[in-house]
N, C-alpha and C positions, 0 to 999 in steps of 0.2 A: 637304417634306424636300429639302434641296440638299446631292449628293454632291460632293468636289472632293478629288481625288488631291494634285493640288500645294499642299502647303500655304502655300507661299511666297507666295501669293497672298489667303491669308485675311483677313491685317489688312487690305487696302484693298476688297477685298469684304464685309467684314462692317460694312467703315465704309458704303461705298454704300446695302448695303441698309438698314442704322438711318437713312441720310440722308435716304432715300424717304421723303413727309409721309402714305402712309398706309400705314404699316409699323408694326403696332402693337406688336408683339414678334420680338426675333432670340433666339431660346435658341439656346445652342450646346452640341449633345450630347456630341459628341466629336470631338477634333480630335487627329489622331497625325503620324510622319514617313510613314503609310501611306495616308492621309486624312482625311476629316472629315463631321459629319454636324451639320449648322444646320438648324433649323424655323425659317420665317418666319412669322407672322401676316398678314394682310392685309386692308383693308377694300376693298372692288370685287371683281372676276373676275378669274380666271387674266389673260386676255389686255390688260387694265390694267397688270397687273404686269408682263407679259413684255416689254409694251410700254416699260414705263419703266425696267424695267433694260436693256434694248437698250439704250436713248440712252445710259445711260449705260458701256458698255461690256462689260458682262456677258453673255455668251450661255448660253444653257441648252440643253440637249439631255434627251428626254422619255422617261424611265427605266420609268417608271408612272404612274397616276392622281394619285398625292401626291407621287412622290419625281420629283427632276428632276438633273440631272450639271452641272454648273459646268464653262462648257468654255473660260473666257476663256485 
C-alpha cells in the first residue's frame, strides 16, 4: 500500500510504477485532493523494488509492514 498526499504527482508515479518489468499489478484504491492509496503487486522482495523505484526517482518512507508514504 503507497500513501501520497500530493496528488499532483500521481500520473507520473503511477506511470513509473506499471513501467517497472515486474510490477504485476497497480490497482488504485483511492485517489482525492486529500490523497491517495495504490497497492502494487510485485514479484521479488521489498528491497528489489525499493531498489528500482529509487533509480527511478521515487522515494518511499516506511509507514508499516504493507503500507509505505510516497515522499517524492
Amino acid at each position: 500500500m503507497i500513501l501520497q498526499k500530493n496528488i499532483e504527482t500521481w500520473p507520473l508515479s503511477i506511470n513509473i510504477l506499471k513501467g517497472l518489468p515486474f510490477v504485476t499489478e497497480v490497482k488504485i484504491v483511492s485517489i482525492s485532493k486529500h490523497g491517495g492509496r495504490v497497492i502494487v503487486k510485485f514479484l521479488g522482495n521489498k528491497k528489489t523494488f525499493f531498489h528500482a523505484t529509487y533509480e527511478k526517482g521515487l522515494f518511499f518512507k516506511n509507514l508499516s509492514n504493507h503500507q509505505y508514504i510516497l515522499s517524492k
